[in-house]
TORKOL-4160 file (C-alpha; in steps of 0.2 Angstrom, whole numbers, padded with zeros to 4 digits, m for minus):
372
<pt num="1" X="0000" Y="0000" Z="0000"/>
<pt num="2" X="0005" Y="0015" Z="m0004"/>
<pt num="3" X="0012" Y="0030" Z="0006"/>
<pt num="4" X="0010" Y="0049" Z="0003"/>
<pt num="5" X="0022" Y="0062" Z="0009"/>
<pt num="6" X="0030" Y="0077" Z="0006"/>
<pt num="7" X="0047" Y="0077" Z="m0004"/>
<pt num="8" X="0059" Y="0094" Z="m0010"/>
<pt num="9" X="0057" Y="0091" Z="m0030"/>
<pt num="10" X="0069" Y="0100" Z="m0044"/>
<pt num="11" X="0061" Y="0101" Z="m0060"/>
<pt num="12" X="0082" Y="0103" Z="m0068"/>
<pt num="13" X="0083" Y="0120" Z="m0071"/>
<pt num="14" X="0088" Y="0129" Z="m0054"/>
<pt num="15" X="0070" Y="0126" Z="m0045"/>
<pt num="16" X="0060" Y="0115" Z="m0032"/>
<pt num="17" X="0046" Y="0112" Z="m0025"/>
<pt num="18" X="0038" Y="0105" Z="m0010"/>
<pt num="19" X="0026" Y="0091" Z="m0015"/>
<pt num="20" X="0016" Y="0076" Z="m0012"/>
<pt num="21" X="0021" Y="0061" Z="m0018"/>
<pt num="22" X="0018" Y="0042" Z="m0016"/>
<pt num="23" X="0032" Y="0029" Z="m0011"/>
<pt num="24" X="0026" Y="0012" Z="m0013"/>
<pt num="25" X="0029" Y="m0005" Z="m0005"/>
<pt num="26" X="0045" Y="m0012" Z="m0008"/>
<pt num="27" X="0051" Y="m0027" Z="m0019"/>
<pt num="28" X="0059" Y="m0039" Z="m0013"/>
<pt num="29" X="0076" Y="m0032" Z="m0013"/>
<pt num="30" X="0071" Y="m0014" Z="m0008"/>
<pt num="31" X="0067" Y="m0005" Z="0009"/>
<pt num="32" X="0055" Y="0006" Z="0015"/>
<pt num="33" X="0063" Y="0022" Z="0026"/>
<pt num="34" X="0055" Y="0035" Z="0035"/>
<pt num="35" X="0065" Y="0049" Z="0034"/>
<pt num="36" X="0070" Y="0057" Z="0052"/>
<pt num="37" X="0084" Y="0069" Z="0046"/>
<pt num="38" X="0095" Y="0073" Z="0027"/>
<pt num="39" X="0109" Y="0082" Z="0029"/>
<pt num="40" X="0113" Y="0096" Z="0015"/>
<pt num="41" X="0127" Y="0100" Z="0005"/>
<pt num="42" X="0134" Y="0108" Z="m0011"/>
<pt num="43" X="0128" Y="0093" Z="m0023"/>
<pt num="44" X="0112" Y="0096" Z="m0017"/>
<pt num="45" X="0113" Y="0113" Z="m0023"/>
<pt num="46" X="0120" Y="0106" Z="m0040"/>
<pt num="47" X="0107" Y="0094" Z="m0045"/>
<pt num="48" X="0095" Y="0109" Z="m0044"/>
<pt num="49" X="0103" Y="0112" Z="m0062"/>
<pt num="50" X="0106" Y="0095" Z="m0069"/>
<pt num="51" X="0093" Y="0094" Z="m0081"/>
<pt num="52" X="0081" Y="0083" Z="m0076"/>
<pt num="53" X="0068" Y="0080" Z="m0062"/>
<pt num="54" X="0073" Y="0073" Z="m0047"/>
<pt num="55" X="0069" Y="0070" Z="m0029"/>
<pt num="56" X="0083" Y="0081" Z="m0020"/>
<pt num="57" X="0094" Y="0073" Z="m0007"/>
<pt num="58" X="0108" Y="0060" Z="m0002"/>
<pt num="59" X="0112" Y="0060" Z="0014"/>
<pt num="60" X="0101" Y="0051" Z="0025"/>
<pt num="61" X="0097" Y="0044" Z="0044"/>
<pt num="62" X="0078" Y="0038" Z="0047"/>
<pt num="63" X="0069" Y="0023" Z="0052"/>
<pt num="64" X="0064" Y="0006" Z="0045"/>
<pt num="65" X="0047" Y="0003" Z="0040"/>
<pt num="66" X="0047" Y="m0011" Z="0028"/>
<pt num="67" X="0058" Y="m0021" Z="0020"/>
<pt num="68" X="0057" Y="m0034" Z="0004"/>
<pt num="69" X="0056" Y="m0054" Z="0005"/>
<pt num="70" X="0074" Y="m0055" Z="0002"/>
<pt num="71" X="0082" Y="m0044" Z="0014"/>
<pt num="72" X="0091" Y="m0048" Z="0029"/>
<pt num="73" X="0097" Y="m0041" Z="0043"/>
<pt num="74" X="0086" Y="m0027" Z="0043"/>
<pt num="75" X="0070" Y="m0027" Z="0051"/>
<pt num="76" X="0054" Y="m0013" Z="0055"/>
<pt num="77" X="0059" Y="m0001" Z="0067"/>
<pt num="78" X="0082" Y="m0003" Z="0065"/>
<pt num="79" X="0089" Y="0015" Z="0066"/>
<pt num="80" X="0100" Y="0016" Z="0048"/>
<pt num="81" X="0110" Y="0026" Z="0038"/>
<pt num="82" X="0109" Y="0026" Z="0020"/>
<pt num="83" X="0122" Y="0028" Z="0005"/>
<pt num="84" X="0122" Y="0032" Z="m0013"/>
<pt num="85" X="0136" Y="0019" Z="m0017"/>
<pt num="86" X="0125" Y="0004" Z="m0019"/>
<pt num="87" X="0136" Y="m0011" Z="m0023"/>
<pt num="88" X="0132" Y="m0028" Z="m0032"/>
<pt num="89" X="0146" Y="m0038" Z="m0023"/>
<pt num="90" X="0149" Y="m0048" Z="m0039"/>
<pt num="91" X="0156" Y="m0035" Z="m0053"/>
<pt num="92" X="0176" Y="m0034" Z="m0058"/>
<pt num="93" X="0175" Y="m0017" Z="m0046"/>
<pt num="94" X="0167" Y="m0026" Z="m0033"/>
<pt num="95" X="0178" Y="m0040" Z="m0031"/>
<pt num="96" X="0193" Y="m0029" Z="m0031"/>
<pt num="97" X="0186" Y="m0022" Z="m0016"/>
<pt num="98" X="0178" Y="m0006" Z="m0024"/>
<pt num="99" X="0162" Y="m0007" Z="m0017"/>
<pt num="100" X="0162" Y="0011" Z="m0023"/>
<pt num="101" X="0164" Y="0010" Z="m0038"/>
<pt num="102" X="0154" Y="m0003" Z="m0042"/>
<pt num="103" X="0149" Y="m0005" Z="m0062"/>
<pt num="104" X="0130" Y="m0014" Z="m0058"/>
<pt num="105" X="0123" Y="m0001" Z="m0046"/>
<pt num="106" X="0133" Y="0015" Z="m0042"/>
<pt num="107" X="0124" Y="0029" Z="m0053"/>
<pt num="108" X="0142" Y="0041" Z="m0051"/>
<pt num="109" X="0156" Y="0026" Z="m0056"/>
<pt num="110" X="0146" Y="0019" Z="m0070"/>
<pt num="111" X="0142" Y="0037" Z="m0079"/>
<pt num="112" X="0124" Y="0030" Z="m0078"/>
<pt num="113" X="0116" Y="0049" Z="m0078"/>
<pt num="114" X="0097" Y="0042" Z="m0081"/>
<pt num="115" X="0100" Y="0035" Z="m0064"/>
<pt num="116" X="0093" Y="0018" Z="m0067"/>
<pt num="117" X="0106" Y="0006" Z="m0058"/>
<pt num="118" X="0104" Y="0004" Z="m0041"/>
<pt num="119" X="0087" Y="0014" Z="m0040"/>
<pt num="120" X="0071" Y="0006" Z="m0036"/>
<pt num="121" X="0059" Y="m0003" Z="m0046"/>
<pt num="122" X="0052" Y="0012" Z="m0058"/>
<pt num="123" X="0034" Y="0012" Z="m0048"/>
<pt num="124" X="0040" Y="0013" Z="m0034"/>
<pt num="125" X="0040" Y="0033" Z="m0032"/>
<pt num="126" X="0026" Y="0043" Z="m0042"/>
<pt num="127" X="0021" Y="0058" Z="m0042"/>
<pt num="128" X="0003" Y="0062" Z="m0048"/>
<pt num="129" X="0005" Y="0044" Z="m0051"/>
<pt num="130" X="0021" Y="0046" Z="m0064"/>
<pt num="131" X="0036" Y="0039" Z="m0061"/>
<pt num="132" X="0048" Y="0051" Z="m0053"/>
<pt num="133" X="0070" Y="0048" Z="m0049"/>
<pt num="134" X="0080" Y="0051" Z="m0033"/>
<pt num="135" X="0095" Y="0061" Z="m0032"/>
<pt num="136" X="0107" Y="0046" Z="m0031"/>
<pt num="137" X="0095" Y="0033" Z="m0031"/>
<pt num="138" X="0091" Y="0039" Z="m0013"/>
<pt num="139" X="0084" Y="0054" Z="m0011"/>
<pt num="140" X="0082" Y="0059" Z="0005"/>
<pt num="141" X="0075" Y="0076" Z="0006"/>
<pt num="142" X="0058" Y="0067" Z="0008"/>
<pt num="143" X="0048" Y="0059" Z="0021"/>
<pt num="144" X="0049" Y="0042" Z="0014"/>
<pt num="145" X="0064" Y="0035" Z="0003"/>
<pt num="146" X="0062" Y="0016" Z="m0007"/>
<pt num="147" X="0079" Y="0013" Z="m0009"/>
<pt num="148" X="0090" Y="m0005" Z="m0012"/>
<pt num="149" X="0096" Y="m0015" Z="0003"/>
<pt num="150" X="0113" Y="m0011" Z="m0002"/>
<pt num="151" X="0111" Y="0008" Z="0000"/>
<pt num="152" X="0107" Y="0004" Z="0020"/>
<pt num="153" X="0116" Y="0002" Z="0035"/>
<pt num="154" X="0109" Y="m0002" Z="0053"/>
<pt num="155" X="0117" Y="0012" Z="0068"/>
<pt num="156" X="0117" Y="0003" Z="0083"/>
<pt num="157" X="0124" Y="0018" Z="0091"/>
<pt num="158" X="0111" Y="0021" Z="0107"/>
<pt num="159" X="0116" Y="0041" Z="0108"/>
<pt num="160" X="0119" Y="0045" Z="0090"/>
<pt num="161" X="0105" Y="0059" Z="0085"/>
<pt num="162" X="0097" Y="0057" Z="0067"/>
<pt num="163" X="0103" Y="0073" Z="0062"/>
<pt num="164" X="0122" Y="0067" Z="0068"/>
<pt num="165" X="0118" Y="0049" Z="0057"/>
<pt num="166" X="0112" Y="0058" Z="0044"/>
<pt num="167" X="0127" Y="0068" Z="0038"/>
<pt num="168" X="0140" Y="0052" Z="0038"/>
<pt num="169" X="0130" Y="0047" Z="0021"/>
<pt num="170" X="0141" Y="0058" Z="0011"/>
<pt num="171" X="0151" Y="0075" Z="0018"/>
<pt num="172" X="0156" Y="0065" Z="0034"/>
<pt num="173" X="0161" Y="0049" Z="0025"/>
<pt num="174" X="0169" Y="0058" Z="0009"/>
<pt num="175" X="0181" Y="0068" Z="0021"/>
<pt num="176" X="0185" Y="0054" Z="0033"/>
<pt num="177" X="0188" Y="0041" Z="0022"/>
<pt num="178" X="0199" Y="0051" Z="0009"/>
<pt num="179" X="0213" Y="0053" Z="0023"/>
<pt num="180" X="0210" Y="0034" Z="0030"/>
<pt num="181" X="0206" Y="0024" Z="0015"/>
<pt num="182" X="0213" Y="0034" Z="m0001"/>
<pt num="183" X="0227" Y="0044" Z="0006"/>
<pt num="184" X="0232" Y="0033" Z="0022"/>
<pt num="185" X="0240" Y="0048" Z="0030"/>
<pt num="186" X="0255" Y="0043" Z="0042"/>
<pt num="187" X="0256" Y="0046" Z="0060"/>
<pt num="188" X="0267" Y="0060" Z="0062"/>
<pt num="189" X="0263" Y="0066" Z="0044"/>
<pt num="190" X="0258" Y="0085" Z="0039"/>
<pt num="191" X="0243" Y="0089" Z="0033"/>
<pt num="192" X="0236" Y="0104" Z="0023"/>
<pt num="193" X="0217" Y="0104" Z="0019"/>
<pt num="194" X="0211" Y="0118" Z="0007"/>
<pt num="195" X="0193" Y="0124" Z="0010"/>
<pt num="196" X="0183" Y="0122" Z="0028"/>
<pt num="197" X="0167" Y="0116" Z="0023"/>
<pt num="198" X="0158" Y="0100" Z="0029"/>
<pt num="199" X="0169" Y="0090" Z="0019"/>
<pt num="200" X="0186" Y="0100" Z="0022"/>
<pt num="201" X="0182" Y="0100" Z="0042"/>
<pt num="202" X="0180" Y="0081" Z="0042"/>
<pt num="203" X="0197" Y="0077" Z="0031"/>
<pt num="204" X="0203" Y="0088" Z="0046"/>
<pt num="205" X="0196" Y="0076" Z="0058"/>
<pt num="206" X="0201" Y="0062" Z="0049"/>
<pt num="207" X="0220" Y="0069" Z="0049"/>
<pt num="208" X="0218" Y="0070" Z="0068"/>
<pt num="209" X="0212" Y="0052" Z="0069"/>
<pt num="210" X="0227" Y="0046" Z="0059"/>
<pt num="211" X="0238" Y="0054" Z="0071"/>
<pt num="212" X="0246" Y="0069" Z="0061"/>
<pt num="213" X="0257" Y="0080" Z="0068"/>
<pt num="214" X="0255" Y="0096" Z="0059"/>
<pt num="215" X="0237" Y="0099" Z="0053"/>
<pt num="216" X="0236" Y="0118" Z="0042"/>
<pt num="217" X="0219" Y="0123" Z="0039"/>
<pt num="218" X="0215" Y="0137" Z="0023"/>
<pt num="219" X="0201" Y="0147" Z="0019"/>
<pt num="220" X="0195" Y="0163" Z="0015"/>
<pt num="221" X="0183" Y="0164" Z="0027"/>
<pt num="222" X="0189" Y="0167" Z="0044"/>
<pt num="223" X="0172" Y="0160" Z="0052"/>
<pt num="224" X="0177" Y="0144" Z="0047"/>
<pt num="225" X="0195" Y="0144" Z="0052"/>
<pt num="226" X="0188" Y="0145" Z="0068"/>
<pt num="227" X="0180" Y="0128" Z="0066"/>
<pt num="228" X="0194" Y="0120" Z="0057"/>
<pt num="229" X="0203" Y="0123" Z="0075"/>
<pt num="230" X="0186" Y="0116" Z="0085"/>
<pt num="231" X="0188" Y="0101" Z="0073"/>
<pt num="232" X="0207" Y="0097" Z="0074"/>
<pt num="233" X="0220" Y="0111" Z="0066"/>
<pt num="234" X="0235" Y="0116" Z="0072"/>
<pt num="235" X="0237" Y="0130" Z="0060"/>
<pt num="236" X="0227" Y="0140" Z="0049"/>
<pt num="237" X="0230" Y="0154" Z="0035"/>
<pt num="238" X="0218" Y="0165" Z="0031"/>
<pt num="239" X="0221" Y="0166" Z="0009"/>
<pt num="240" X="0218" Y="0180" Z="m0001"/>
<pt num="241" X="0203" Y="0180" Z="m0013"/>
<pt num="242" X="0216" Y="0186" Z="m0026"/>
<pt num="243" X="0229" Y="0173" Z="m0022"/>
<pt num="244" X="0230" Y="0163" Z="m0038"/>
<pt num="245" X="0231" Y="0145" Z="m0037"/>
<pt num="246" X="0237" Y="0148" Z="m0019"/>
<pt num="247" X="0254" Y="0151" Z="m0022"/>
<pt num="248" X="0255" Y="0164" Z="m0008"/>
<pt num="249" X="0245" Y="0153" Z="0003"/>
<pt num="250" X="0259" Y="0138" Z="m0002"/>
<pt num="251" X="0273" Y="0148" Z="0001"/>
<pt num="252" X="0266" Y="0151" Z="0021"/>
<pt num="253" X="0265" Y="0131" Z="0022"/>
<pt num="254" X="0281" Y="0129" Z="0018"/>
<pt num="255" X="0287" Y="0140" Z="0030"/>
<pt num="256" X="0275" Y="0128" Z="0044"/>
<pt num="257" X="0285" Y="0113" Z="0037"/>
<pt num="258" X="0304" Y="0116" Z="0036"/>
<pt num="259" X="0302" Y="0123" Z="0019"/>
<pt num="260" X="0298" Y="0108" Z="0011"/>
<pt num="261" X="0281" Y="0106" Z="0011"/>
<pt num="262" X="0266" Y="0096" Z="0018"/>
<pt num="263" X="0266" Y="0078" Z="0017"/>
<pt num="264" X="0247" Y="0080" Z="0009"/>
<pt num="265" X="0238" Y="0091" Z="0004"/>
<pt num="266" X="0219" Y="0088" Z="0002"/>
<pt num="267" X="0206" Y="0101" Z="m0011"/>
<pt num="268" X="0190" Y="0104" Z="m0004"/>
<pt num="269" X="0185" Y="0121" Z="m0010"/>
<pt num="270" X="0174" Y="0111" Z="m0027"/>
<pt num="271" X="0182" Y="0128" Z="m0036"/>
<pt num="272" X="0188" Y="0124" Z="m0052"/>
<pt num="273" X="0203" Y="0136" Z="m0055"/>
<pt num="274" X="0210" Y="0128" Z="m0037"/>
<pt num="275" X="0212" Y="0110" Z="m0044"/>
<pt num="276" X="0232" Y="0111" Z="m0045"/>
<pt num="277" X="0233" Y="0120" Z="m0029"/>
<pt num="278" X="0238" Y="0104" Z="m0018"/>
<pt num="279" X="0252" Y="0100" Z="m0029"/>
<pt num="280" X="0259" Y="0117" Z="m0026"/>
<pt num="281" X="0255" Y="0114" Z="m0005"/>
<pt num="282" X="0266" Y="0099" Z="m0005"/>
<pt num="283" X="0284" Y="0093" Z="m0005"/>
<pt num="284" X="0292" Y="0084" Z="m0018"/>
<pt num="285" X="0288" Y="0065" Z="m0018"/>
<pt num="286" X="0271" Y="0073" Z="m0006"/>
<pt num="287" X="0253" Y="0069" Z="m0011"/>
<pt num="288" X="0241" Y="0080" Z="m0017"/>
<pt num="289" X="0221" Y="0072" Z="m0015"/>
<pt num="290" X="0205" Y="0082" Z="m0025"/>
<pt num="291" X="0190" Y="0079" Z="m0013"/>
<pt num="292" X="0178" Y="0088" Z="m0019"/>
<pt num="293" X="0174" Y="0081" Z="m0035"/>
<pt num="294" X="0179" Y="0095" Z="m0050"/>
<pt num="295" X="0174" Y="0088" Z="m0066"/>
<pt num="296" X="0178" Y="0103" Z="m0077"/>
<pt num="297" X="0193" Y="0105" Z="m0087"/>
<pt num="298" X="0206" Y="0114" Z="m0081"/>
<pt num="299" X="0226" Y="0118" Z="m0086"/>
<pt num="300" X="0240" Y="0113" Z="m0074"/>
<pt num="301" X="0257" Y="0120" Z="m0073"/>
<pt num="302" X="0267" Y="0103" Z="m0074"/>
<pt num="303" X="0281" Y="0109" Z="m0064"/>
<pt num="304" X="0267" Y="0108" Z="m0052"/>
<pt num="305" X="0272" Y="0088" Z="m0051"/>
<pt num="306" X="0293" Y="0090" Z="m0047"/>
<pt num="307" X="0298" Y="0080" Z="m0043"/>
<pt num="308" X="0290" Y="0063" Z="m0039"/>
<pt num="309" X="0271" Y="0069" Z="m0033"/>
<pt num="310" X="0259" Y="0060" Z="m0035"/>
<pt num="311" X="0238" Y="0065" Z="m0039"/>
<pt num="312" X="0224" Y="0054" Z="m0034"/>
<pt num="313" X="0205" Y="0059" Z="m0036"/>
<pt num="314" X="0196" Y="0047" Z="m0024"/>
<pt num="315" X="0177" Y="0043" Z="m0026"/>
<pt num="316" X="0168" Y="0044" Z="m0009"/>
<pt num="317" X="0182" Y="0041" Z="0002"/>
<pt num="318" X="0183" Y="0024" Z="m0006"/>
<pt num="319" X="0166" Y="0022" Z="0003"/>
<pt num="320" X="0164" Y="0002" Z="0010"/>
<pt num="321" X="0146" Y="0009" Z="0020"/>
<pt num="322" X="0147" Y="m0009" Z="0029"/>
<pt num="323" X="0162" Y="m0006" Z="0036"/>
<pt num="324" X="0167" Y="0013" Z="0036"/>
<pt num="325" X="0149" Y="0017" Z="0043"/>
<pt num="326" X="0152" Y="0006" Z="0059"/>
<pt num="327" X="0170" Y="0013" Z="0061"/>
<pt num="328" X="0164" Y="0030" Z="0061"/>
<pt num="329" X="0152" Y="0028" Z="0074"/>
<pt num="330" X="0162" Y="0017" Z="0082"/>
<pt num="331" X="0174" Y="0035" Z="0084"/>
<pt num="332" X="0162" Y="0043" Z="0088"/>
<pt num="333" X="0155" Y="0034" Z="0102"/>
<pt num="334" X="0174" Y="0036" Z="0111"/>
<pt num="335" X="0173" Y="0055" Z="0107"/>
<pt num="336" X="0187" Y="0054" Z="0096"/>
<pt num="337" X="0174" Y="0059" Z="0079"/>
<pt num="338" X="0163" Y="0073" Z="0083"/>
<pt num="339" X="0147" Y="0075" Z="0074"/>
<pt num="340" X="0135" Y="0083" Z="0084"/>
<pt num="341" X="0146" Y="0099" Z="0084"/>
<pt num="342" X="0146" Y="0098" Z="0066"/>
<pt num="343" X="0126" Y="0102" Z="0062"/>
<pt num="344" X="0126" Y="0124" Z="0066"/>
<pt num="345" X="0105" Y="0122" Z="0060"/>
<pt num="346" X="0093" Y="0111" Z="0059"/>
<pt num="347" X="0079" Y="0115" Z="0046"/>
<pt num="348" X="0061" Y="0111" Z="0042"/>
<pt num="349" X="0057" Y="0105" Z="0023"/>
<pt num="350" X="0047" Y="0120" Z="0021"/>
<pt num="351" X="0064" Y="0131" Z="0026"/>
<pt num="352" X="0074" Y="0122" Z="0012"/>
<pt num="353" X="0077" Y="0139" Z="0003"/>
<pt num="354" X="0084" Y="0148" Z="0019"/>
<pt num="355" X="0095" Y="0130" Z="0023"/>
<pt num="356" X="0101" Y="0133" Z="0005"/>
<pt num="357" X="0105" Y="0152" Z="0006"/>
<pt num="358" X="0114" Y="0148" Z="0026"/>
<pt num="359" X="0124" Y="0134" Z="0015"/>
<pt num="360" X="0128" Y="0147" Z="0001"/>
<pt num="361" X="0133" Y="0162" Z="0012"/>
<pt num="362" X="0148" Y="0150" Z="0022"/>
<pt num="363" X="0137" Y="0151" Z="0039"/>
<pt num="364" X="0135" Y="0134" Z="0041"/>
<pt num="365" X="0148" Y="0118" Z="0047"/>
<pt num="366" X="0131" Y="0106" Z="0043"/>
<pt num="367" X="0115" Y="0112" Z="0039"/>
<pt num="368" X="0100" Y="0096" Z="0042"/>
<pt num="369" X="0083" Y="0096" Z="0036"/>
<pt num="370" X="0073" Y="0087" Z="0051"/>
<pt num="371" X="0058" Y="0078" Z="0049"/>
<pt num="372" X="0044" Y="0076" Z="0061"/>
């Protein structure tokens, strides 16, 4: 039977609207979620202009309410987290241990842009009874989400808020794992992380966790320099909006790190003309890391690369939701990860435009829409 609820909707060319939609039982690989909180961030923004209409959303915390014949381990009433990188478990990616990249089902690492793989079966969200997509086969900005068993994982965690759950699906798992999974930082090892937004502040926290010595936060915004140190920096350079490439901005992390330069370097800012600026931040035979997902061409100045650099572009923090998830909470429940203190508001649906704005203007760490 049939559910009707309120969902955030983007008709693909820079609007949304708040409307009623019906989310139907699941198949028998599917689960039914209520909703209970979806963190916000800049891809959210994004797929407001992707060209096509979609259910907005992809981080998510909520509620079981039903699940298919063929799912195990969850059942009506588990606490879960959700993620976008569904896996198959039997693909070449897979098998390599690239549950992220998975060919089957991930929407991102197969270029499927219809969104087909990994979504739910075609009826199972409508809207005035037709069809209708969710950003990331999830869409979580919505009362109700059918989604795959794959995309959910059970929080056993008896303190965690939703609001806290909800923002590991994407910004909290992205930064994290990019330092622990893709760029296994050292202990002892210095760290520069280019941009303080929700994704930059947990790359930060991951750095701590790893144990580095020499953490260098930069921004433009002083605002969120002064959370970069909340979450974990030793150091922090306030740039220069005119600073291209961040050359000026490298040449004061050198002097933090014996005029060498940092051992990493990870870009968060999502700002095209910065995509080269980690490989000027570190020294030679150093690692730069892109976080944020840039996709648009850009040049490079290949003396950027002496000598011996190295360049990686992880995917989601090389995302294994079955067994980052758990570890996440896991630091979090010995206070070594913090979430709460991440979420600055919490939002109703109908507030979606002022979350939107608060995310735009810098003001926010985490902005959560909450769901009664």
């Amino acid at each position: 039977m049939a559910v009707t609820c309120k969902a955030a909707i983007t008709d693909g060319n820079g609007n949304f609207t708040i409307e009623d939609i019906e989310v139907h039982d699941p198949q028998h690989d599917e689960v039914l979620v209520k909703i209970k909180a979806a963190g916000l961030c800049h891809t959210d923004y994004d797929s407001l202009n992707w060209g096509k209409q979609l259910i907005i959303g992809h981080e998510g915390a909520g509620i079981v309410v039903k699940t298919g014949k063929d799912v195990t381990g969850l059942q009506t009433g588990d606490k879960v987290m959700l993620s976008w990188a569904m896996h198959c478990g039997h693909c070449f990616q897979c098998l390599e241990g690239n549950e992220h990249l998975c060919e089957v089902a991930s929407p991102v690492a197969a270029g499927n842009n219809d969104y087909t793989p990994g979504h739910a079966h075609p009826l199972g969200t409508t809207l005035n009874g037709v069809p209708v997509l969710r950003s990331f086969n999830i869409g979580t900005i919505a009362e109700y989400t059918l989604v795959k068993a794959s995309a959910v994982v059970k929080n056993y965690s008896q303190k965690m808020s939703f609001p806290a759950a909800s923002i590991i699906s994407c910004g909290v798992m992205t930064g994290y794992g990019s330092v622990i999974n893709a760029a296994k930082v050292k202990p002892g090892a210095s760290v520069v992380v280019l941009g303080t937004g929700g994704v930059g502040l947990n790359v930060i926290q991951g750095a701590k966790i790893a144990g580095a010595a020499l953490i260098i936060a930069i921004d433009i915004n002083a605002t969120r320099l002064k959370m970069a140190e909340q979450f974990g920096a030793t150091h922090t350079i306030l740039a220069d909006k005119a600073d291209t490439g961040l050359l000026n901005a490298a040449e004061e992390v050198k002097l933090l790190t014996n005029g060498r330069g940092a051992d990493y370097a990870f870009e968060c800012t999502a700002i095209p003309a910065l995509g080269a600026a980690p490989l000027a931040m570190v020294r030679n035979a150093g690692t730069a890391i892109q976080v944020s997902g840039i996709e648009q061409e850009i040049t490079i100045d290949m003396k950027l690369f002496e000598w011996d650099k190295i360049y990686i572009n992880p995917l989601y923090g090389k995302c294994r939701p079955q067994i980052d998830f758990p570890k996440i909470v896991a630091l979090y429940e010995d206070g070594a990860l913090l979430l709460e203190e991440m979420i600055t508001n919490t939002y109703t649906l109908n507030n979606l435009g002022t979350a939107f704005e608060d995310m735009l203007k810098g003001t926010n760490a985490k902005g959560v829409i909450i769901f009664e």
